[in-house]
C-alpha positions in Angstrom: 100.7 120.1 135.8 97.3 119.7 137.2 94.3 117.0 136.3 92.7 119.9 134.0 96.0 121.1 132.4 96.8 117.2 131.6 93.0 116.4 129.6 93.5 120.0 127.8 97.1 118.9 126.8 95.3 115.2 125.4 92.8 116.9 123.7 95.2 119.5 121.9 97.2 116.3 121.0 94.6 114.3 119.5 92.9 117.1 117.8 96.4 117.7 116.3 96.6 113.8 115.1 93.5 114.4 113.3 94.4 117.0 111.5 94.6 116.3 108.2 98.2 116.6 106.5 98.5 118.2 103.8 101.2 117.0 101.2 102.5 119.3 98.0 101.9 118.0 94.6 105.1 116.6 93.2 105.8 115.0 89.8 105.8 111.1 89.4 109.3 109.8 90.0 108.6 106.3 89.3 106.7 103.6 87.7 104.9 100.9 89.3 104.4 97.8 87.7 102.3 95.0 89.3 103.5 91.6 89.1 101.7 88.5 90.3 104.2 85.9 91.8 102.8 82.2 91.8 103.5 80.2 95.2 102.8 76.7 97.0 99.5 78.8 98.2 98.5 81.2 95.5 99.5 84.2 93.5 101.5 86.8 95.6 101.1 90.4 94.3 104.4 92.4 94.1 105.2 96.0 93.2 108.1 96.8 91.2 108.8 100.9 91.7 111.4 101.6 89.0 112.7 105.4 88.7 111.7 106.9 85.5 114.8 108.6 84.5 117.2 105.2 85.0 119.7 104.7 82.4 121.1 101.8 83.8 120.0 98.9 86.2 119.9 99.4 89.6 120.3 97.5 93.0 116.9 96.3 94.4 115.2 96.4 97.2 113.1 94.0 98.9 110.6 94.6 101.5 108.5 91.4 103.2 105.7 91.9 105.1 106.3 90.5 108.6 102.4 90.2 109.3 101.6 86.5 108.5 99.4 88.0 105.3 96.9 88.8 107.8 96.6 92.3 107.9 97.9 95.5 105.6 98.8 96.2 102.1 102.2 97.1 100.0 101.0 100.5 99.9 101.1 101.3 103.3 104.7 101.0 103.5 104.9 103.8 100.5 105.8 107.6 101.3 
């Protein structure tokens, strides 16, 4: 693959990447309630996703952020 072929190749890529995607509509499969948690240092928010149709409780699952509360949001960790 030459110089040329490699920058067309990058360019397809990253056009590609910016593509928006484009998701289909689906019907809510959860609730999400939003909890505030106190601590030595403040409130902590936490999202509680419970599956609508539950007729029994569930195992949990707990996800920490590993970022020092620096950067990011629950959210970003949703599908």
């Amino acid at each position: 693959m030459n110089r040329q072929e490699m920058i067309d190749l990058a360019k397809q890529i990253r056009s590609d990447e910016e593509r928006p995607q484009v998701t289909p509509p689906h019907p809510p499969q959860a609730t999400t309630t939003t909890l505030h948690v106190p601590t030595s240092v403040g409130d902590v928010r936490v999202l509680c996703h419970s599956p609508i149709d539950a007729a029994e409780p569930l195992p949990g699952f707990i996800s920490f952020h590993g970022g020092g509360f620096i950067t990011g949001t629950p959210e970003m960790d949703e599908p």
